[in-house]
C-alpha positions, -999 to +999 in steps of 0.1 A: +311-436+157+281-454+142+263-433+118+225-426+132+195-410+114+164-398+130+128-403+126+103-375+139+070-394+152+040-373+157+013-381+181-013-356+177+003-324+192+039-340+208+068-345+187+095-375+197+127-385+177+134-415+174+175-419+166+178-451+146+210-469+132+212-453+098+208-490+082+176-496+099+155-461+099+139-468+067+126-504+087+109-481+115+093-456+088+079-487+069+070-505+095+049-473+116+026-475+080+022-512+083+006-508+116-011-477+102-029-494+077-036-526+101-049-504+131-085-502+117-091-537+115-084-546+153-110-553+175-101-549+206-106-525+229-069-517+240-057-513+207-026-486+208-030-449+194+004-447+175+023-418+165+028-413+130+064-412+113+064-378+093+103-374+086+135-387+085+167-367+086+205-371+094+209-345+123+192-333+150+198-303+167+172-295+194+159-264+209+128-274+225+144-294+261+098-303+264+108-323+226+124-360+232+148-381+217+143-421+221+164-448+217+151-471+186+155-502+212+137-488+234+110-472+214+106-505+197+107-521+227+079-503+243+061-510+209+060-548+209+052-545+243+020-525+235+010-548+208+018-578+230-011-565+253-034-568+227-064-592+234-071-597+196-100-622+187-111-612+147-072-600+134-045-623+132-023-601+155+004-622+156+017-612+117+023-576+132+041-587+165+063-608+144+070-576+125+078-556+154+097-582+169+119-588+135+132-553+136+134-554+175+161-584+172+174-566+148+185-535+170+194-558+191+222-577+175+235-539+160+237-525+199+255-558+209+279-553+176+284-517+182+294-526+219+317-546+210+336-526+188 
């Protein structure tokens, strides 16, 4: 069984896990305070209000059934889908969707290893 790890996202009040091959958390944490940083200088009007990664950790053990854990696919997924939406004019958008999309191929290859296996 492939080892995971967890990242807690917080969007103002909700909490969401995001389980993540262990290999590859640090990638999501890292990449969450790229687009921190980058948010502020988009332009457009549909710019995405992302959560912010505040933890990692090894095990989750939940209590809260209201608290979610999402697939890294498919959080990243719904990610470069946000950020695809984007009608950017003044920020060159497409070094951050190249980012997200980096990581997203590479989930993709470890759930197509992992299946195998």
């Amino acid at each position: 069984m492939p080892k995971m790890r967890y990242v807690l996202m917080k969007h103002e009040t909700e909490l969401t896990f995001v389980e993540m091959p262990e290999s590859h958390a640090y990638q999501l944490s890292a990449l969450n305070l790229r687009l921190h940083k980058e948010l502020d200088k988009l332009t457009a009007d549909n710019v995405p209000r992302l959560p912010y990664a505040v933890a990692e950790m090894s095990d989750v053990e939940l209590h809260d059934p209201d608290i979610a854990i999402v697939s890294g696919l498919d959080y990243i997924n719904s990610l470069e889908r946000e950020f695809a939406s984007i009608r950017e004019q003044a920020y060159p958008l497409v070094s951050l969707l190249t980012e997200i999309r980096a990581l997203q191929a590479q989930l993709e290859q470890w759930y197509e290893e992992e299946a195998e296996l």
